[in-house]
N, CA, C and O of each residue as an XYZ file, in Angstrom:
756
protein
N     -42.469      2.729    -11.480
C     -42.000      2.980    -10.138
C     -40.717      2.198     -9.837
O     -39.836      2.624     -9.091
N     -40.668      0.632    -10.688
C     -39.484      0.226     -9.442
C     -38.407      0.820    -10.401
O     -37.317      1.055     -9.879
N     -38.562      1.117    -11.832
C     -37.715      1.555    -12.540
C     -36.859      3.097    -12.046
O     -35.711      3.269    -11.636
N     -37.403      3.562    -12.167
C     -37.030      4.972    -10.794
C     -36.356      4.669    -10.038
O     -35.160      4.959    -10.052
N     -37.143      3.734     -8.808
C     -36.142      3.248     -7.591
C     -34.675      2.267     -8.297
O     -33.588      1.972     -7.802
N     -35.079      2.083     -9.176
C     -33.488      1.382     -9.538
C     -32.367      2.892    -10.036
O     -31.212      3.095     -9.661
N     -32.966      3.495    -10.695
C     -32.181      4.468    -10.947
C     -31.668      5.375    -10.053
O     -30.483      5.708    -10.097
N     -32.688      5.941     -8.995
C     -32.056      6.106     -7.757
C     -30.952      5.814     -6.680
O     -30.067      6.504     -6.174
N     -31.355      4.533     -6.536
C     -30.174      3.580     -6.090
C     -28.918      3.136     -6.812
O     -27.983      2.565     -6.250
N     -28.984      3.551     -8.555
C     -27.731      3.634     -9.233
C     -27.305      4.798     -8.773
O     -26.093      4.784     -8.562
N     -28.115      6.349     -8.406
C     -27.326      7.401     -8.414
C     -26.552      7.083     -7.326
O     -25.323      7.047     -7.273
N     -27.491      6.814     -6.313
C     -26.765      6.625     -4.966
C     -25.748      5.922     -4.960
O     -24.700      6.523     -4.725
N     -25.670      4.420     -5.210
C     -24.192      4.078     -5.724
C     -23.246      4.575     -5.911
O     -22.248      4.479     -5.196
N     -23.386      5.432     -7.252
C     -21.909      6.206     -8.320
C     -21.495      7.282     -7.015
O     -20.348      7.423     -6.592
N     -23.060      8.199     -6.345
C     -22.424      9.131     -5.562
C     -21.503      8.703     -4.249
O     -20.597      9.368     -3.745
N     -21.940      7.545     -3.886
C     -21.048      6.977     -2.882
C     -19.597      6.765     -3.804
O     -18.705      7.569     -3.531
N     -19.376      6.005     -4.599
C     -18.140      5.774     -4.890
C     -17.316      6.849     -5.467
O     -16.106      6.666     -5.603
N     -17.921      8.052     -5.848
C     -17.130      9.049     -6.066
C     -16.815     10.131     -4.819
O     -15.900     10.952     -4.894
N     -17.651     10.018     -3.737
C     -17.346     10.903     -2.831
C     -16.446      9.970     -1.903
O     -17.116      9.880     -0.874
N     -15.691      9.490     -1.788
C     -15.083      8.550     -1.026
C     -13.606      9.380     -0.930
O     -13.200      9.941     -1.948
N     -12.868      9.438      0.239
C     -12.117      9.626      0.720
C     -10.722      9.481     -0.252
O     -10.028     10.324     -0.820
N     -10.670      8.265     -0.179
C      -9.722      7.346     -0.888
C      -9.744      7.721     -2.102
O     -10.809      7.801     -2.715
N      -8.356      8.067     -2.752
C      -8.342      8.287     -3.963
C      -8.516      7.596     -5.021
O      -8.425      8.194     -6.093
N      -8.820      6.127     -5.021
C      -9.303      5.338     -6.098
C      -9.818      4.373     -5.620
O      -9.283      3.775     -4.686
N     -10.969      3.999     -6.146
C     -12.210      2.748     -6.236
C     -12.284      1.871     -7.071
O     -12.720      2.104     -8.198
N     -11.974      0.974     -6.783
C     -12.495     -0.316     -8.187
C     -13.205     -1.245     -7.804
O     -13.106     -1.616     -6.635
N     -13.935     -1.747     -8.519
C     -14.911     -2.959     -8.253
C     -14.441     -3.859     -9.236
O     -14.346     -3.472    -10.401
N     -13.968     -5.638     -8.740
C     -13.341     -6.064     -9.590
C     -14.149     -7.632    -10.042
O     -14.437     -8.449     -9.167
N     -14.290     -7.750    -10.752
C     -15.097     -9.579    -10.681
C     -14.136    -10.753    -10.792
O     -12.920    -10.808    -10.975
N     -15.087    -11.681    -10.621
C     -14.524    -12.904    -10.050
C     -13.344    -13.075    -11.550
O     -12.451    -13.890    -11.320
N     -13.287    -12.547    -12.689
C     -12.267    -12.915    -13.557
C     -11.677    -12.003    -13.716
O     -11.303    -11.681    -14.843
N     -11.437    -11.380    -12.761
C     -10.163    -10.150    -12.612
C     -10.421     -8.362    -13.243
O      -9.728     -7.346    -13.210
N     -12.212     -8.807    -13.952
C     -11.975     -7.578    -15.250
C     -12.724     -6.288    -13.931
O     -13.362     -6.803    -13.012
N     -12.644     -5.342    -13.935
C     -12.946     -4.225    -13.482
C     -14.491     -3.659    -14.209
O     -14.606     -3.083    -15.290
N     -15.747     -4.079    -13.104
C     -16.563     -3.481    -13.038
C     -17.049     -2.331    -12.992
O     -17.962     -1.956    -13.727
N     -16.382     -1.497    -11.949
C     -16.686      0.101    -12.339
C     -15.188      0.884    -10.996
O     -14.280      0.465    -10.279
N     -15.670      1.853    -11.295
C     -14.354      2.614    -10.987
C     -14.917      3.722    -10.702
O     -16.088      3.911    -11.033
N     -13.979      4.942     -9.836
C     -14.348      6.358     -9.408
C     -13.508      7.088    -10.295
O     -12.654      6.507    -10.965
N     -13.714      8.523    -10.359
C     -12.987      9.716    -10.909
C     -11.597      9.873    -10.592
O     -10.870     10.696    -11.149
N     -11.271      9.164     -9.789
C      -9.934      8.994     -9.213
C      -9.237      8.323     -9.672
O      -8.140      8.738    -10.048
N      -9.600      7.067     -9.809
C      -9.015      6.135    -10.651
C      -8.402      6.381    -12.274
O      -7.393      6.059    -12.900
N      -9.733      7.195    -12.541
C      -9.546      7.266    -13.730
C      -8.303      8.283    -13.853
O      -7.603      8.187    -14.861
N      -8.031      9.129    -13.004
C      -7.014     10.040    -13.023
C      -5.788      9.693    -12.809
O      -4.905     10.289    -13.425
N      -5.433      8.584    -11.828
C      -4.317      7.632    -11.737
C      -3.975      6.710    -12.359
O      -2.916      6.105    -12.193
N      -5.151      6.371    -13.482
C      -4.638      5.549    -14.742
C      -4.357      6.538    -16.271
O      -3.755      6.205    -17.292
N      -4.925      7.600    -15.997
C      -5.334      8.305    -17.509
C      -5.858      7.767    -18.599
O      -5.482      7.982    -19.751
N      -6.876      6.945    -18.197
C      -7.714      6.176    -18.991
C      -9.237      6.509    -18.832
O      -9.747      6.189    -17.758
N      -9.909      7.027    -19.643
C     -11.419      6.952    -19.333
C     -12.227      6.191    -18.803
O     -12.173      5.077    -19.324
N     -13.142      6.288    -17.803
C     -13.699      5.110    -17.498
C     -14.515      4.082    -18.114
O     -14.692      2.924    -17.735
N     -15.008      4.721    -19.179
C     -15.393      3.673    -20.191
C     -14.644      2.285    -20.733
O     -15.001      1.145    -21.032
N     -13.338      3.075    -20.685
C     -12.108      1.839    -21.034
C     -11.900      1.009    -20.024
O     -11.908     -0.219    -20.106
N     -11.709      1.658    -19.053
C     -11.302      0.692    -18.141
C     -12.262     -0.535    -17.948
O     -11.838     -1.690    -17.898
N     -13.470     -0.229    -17.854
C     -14.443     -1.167    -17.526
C     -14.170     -2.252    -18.219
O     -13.539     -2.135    -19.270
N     -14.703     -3.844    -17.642
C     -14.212     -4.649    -18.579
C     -12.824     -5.086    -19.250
O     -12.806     -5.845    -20.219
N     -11.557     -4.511    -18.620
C     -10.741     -4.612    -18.632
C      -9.886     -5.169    -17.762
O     -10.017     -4.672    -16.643
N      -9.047     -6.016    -17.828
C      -8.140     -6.812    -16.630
C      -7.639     -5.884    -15.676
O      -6.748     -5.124    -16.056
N      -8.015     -5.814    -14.611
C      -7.163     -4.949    -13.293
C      -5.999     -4.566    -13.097
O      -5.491     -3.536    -12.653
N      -5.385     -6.161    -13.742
C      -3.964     -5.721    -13.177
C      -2.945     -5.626    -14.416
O      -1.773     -6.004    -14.390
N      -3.663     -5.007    -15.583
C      -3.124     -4.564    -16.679
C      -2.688     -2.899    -16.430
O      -1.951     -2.392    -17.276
N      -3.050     -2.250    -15.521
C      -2.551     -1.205    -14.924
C      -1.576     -0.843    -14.265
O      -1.422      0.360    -14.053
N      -0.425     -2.041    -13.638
C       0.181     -1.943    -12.828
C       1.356     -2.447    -13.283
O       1.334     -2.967    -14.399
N       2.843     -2.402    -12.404
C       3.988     -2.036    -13.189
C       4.133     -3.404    -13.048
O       4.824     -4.009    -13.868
N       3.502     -4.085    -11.987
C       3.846     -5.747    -11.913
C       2.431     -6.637    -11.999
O       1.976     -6.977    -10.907
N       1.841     -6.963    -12.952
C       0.678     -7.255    -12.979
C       0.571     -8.434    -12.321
O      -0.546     -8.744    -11.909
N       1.792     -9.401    -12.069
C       1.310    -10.555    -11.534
C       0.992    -10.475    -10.555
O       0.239    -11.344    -10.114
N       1.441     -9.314     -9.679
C       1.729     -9.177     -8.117
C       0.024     -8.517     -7.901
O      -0.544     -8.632     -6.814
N      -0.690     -7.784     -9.192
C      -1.612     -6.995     -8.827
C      -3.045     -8.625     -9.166
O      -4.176     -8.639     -8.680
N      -2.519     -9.593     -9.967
C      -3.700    -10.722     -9.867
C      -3.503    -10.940     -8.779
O      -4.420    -10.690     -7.997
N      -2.180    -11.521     -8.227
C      -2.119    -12.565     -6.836
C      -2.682    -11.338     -5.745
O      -2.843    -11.824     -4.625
N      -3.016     -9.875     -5.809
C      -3.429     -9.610     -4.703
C      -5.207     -9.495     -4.562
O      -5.848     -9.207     -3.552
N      -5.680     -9.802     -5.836
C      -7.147     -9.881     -5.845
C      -7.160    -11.384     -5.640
O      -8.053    -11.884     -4.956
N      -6.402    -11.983     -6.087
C      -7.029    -13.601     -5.916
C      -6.590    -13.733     -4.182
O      -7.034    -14.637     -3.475
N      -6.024    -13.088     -3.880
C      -6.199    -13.484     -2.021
C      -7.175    -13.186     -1.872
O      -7.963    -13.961     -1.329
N      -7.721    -11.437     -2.449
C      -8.709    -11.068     -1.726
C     -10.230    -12.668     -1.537
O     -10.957    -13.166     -0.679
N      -9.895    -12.807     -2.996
C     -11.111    -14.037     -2.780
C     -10.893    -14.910     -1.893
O     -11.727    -15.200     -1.034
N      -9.370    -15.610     -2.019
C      -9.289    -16.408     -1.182
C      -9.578    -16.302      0.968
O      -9.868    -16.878      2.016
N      -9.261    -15.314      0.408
C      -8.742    -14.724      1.928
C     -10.257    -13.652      2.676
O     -10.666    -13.400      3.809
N     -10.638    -13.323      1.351
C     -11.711    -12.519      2.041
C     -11.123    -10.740      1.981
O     -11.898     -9.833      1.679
N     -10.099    -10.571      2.220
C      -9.870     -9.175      2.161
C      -8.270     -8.928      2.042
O      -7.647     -9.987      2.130
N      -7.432     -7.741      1.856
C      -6.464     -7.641      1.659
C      -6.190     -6.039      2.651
O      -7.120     -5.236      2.569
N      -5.361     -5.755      3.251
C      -5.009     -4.885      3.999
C      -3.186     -4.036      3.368
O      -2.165     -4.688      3.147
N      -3.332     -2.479      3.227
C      -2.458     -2.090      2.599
C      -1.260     -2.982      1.728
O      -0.053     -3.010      1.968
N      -2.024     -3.713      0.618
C      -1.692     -4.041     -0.364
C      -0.635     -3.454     -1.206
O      -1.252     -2.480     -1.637
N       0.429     -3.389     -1.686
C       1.659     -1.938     -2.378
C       1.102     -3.088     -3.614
O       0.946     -4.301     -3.758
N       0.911     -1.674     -4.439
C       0.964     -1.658     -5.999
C       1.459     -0.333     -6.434
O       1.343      0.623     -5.668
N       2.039     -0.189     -7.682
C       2.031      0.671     -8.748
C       1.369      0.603     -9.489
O       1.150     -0.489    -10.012
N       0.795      1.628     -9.850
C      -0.074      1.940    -11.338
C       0.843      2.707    -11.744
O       1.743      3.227    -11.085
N       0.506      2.824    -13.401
C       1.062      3.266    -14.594
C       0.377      3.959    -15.078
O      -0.415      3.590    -15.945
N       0.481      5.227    -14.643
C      -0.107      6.202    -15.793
C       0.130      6.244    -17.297
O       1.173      5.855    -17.824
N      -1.002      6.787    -17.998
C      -0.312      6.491    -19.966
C       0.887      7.201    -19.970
O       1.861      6.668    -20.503
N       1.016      8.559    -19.358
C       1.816      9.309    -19.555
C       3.151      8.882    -18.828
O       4.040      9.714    -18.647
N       3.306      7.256    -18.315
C       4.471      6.998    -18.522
C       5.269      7.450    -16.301
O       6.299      7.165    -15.690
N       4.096      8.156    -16.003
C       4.192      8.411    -14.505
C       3.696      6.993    -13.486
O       2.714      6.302    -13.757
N       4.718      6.730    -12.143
C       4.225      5.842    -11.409
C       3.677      6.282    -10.160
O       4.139      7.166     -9.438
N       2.874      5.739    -10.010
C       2.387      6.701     -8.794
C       1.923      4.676     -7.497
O       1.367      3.609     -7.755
N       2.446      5.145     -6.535
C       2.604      3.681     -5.609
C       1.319      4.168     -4.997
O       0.780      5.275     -4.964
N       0.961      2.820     -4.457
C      -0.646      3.185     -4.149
C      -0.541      1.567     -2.986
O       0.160      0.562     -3.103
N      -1.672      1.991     -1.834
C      -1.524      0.857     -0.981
C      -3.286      0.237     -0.741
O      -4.256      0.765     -0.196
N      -3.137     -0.866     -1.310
C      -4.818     -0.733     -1.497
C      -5.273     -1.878     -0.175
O      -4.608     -2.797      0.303
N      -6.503     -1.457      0.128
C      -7.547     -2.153      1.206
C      -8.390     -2.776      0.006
O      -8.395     -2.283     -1.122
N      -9.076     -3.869      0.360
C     -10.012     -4.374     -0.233
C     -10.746     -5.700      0.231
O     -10.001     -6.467      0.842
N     -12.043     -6.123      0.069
C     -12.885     -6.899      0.573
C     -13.623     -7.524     -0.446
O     -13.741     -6.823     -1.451
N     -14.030     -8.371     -0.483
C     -15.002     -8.748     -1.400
C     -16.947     -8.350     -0.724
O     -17.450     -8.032      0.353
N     -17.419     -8.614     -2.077
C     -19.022     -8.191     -1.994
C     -19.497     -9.268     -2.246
O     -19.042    -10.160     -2.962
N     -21.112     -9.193     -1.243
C     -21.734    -10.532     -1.586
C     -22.986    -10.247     -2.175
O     -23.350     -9.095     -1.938
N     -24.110    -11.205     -3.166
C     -25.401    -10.472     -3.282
C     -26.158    -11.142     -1.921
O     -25.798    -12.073     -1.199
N     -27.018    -10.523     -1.889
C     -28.438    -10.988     -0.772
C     -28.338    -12.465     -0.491
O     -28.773    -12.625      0.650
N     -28.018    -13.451     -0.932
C     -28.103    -14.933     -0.980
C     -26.738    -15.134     -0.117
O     -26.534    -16.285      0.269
N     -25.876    -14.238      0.195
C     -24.032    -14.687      0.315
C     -23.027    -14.975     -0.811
O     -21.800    -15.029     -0.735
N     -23.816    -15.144     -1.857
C     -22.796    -15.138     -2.762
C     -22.307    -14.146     -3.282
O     -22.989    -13.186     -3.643
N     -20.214    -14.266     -3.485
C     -19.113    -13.428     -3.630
C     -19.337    -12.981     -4.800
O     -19.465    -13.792     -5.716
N     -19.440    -11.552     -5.055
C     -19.912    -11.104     -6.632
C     -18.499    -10.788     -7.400
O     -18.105    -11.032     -8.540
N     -17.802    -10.011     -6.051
C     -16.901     -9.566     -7.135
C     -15.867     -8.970     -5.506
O     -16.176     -9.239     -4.345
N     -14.827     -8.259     -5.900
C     -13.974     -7.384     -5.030
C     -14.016     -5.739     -4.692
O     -14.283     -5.102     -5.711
N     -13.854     -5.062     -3.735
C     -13.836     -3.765     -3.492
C     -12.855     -3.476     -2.844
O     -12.473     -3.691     -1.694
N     -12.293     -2.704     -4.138
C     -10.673     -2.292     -3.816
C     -10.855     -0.852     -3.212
O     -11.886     -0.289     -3.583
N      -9.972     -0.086     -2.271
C     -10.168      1.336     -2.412
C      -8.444      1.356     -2.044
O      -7.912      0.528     -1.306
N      -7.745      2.456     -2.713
C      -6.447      2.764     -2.690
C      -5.849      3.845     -2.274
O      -6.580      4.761     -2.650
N      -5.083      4.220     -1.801
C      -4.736      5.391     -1.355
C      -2.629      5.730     -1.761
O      -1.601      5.086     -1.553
N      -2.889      6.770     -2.255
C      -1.291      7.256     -2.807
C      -0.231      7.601     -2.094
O       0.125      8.765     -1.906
N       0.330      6.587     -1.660
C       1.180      7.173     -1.226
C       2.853      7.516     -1.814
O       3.803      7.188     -1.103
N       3.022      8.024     -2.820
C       4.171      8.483     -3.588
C       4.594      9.308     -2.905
O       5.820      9.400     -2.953
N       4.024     10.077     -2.166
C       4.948     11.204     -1.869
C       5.527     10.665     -0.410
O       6.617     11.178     -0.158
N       5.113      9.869      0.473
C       5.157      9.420      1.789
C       6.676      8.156      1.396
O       7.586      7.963      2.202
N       6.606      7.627      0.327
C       7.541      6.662     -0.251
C       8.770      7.485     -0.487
O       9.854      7.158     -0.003
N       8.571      8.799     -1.400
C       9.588      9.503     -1.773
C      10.373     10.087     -0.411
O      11.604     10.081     -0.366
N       9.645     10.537      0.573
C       9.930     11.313      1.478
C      10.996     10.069      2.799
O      11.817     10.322      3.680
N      10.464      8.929      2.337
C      11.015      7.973      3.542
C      12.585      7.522      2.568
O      13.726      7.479      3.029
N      12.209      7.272      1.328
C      13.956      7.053      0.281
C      14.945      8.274      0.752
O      16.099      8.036      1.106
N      14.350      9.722      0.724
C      15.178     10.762      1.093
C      15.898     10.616      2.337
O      17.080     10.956      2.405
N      15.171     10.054      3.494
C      15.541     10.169      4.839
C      16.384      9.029      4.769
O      17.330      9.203      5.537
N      16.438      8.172      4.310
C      17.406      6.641      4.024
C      18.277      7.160      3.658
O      19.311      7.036      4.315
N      18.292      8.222      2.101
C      20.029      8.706      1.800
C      20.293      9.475      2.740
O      21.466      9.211      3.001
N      19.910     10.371      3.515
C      20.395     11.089      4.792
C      20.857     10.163      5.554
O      22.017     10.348      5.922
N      20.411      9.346      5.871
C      21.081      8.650      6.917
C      22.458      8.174      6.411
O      23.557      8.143      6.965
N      22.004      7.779      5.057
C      22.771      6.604      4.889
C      24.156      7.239      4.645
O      25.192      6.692      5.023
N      24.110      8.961      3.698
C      25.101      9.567      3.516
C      26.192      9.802      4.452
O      27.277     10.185      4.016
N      25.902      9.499      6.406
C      26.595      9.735      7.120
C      28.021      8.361      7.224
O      27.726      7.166      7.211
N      29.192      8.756      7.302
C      30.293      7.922      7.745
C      29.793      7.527      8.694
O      29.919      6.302      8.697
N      29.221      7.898      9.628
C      29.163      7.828     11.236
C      28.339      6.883     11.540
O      27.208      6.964     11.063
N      28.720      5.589     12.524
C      26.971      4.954     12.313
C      26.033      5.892     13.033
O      26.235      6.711     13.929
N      25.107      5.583     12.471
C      23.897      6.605     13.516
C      22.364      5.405     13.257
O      21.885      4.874     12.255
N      22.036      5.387     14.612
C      20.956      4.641     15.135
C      19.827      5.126     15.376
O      19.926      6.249     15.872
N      18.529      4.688     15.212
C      17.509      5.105     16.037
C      17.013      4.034     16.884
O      17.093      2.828     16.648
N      16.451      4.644     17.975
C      16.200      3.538     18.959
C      14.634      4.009     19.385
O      14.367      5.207     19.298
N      13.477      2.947     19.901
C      11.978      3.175     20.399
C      12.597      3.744     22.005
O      13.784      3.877     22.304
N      11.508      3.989     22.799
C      11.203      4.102     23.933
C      11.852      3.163     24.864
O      12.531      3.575     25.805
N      11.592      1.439     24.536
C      12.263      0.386     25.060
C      13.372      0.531     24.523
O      13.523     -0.565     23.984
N      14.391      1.212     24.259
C      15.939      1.020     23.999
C      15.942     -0.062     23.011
O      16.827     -0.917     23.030
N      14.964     -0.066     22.118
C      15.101     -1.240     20.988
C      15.456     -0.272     19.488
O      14.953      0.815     19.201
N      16.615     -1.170     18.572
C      17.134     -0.638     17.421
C      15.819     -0.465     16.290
O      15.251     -1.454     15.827
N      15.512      0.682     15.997
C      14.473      0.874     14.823
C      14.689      1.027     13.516
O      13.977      0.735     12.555
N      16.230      1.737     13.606
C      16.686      1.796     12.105
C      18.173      1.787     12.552
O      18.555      1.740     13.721
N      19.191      1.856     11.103
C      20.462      1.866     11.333
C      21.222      2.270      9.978
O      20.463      2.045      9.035
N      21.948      2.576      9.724
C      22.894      3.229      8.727
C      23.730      1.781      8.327
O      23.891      0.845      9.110
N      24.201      1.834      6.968
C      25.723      0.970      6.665
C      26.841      1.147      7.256
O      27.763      0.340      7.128
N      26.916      2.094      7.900
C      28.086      2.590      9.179
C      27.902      1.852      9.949
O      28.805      1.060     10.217
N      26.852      1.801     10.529
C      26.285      0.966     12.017
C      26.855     -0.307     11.439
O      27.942     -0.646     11.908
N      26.327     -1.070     10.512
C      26.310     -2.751     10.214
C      28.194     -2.859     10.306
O      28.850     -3.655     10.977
N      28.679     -1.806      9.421
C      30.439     -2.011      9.253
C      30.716     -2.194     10.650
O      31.429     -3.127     11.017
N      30.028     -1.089     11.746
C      31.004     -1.151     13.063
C      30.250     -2.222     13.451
O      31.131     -3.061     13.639
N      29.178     -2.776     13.707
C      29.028     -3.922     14.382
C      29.265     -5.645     13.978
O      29.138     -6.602     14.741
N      29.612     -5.650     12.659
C      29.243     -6.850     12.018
C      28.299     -7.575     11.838
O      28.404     -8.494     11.026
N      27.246     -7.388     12.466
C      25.569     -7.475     12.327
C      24.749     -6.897     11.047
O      24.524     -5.688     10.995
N      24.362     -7.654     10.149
C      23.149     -7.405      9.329
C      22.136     -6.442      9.511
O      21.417     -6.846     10.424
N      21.731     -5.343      9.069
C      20.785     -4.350      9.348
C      19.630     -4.854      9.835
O      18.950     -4.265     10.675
N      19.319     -6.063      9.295
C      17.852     -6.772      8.904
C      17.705     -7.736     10.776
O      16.718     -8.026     11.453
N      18.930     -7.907     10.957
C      19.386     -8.681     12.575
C      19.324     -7.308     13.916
O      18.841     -7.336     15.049
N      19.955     -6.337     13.249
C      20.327     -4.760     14.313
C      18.666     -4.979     14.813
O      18.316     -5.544     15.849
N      17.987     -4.520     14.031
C      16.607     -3.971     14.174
C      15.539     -4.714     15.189
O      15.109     -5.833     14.912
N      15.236     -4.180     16.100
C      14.373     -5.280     17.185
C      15.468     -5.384     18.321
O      15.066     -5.625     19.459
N      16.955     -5.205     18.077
C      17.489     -5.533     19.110
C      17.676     -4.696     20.245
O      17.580     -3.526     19.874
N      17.969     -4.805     21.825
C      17.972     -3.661     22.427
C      19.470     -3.408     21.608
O      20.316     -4.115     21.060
N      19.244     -1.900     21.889
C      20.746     -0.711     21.584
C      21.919     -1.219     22.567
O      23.055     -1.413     22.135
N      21.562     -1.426     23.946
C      22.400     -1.126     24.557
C      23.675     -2.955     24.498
O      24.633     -3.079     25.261
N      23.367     -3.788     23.692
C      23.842     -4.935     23.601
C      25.009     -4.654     23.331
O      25.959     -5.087     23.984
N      25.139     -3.728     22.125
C      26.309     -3.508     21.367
C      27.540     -3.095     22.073
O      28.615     -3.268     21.500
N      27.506     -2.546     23.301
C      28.359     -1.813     23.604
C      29.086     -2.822     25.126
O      28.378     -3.579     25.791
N      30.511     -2.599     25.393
C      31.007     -3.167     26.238
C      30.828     -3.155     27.507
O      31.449     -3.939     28.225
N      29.810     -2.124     28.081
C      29.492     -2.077     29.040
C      27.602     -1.616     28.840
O      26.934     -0.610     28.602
N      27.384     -3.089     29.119
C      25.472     -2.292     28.446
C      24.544     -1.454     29.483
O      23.567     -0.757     29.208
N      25.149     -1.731     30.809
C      24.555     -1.014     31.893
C      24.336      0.369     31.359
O      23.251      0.915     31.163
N      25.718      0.921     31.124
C      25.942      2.286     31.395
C      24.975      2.709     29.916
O      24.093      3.563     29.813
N      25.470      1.854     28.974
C      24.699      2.169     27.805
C      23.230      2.631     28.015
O      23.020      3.750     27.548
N      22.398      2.166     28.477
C      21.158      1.905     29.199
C      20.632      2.842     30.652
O      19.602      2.893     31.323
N      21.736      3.395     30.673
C      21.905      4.500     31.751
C      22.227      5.652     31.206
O      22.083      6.638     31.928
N      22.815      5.889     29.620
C      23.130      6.755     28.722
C      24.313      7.279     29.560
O      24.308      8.476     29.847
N      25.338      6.489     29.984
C      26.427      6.950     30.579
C      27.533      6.911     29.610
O      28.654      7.276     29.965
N      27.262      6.415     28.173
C      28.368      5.610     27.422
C      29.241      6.613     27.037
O      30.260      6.336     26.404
């Protein structure tokens, strides 16, 4: 009987971690090696899951140091919130991925291991580089501004005409720049 109920509760397990939203699952232990993994994973590494298991985590990724130091926060820290990694597919493809993760405890409180879940965003990355060379392709400065008349983005045009750092523009109100900020701010300019 309890043999059953253990097997049960393995199915239940695997079926939870494969029906999950998130396109990849890892379970990682306290020495970095990867406990088990979803169908997803395995598809964003092109590695079987057999392999992977038991294998260093962040031997997958294009910067592995960056992929230890983000599990060793998780321990330290308890959890990690859209995390940027790359994985490396065999076939030589990168696919950017932003991972959540928490650690697990057994019944007693003690930290067993980490629970990563990741989500792809390559195409959301590709799509925001495109809109950067659009912008950026313009002579013209061109700005975006929030609701509060505050700078959200800005072109190398913008920084030439203002002498301000892109990284300084951003957060500032819009209407500073200009010689008369009332009207700016009144959209009279």
């Amino acid at each position: 009987m309890a043999e059953e109920l253990q097997r049960a509760s393995s199915a239940y397990a695997r079926s939870l971690i494969e029906a999950s939203l998130d396109p990849s699952l890892v379970t990682i232990s306290a020495q970095g090696k990867i406990t088990d993994v979803n169908e997803a994973s395995v598809q964003a590494t092109g590695v079987p899951r057999e392999q992977l298991i038991a294998t260093d985590f962040s031997d997958y990724f294009t910067e592995p140091d960056k992929a230890r130091a983000g599990y060793q926060k998780v321990f330290s820290e308890g959890f990690v919130r859209d995390y940027p990694l790359a994985i490396r597919h065999t076939t030589g493809r990168i696919l950017d991925m932003l991972y959540n993760a928490s650690v697990y405890k057994d019944e007693h409180g003690k930290v067993l291991g980490v629970f990563a879940a990741a989500r792809d965003v390559t195409m959301q990355k590709q799509a925001s580089q495109y809109a950067r060379s659009l912008i950026e392709a313009s002579l013209d400065p061109l700005v975006t501004i929030n609701a509060e008349g505050k700078i959200t983005d800005v072109n190398e045009a913008s920084v030439q005409a203002t002498g301000v750092p892109r990284e300084r523009l951003i957060g500032t109100a819009f209407s500073d720049y200009f010689t008369e900020p009332q009207k700016a701010r009144e959209g009279r300019c």
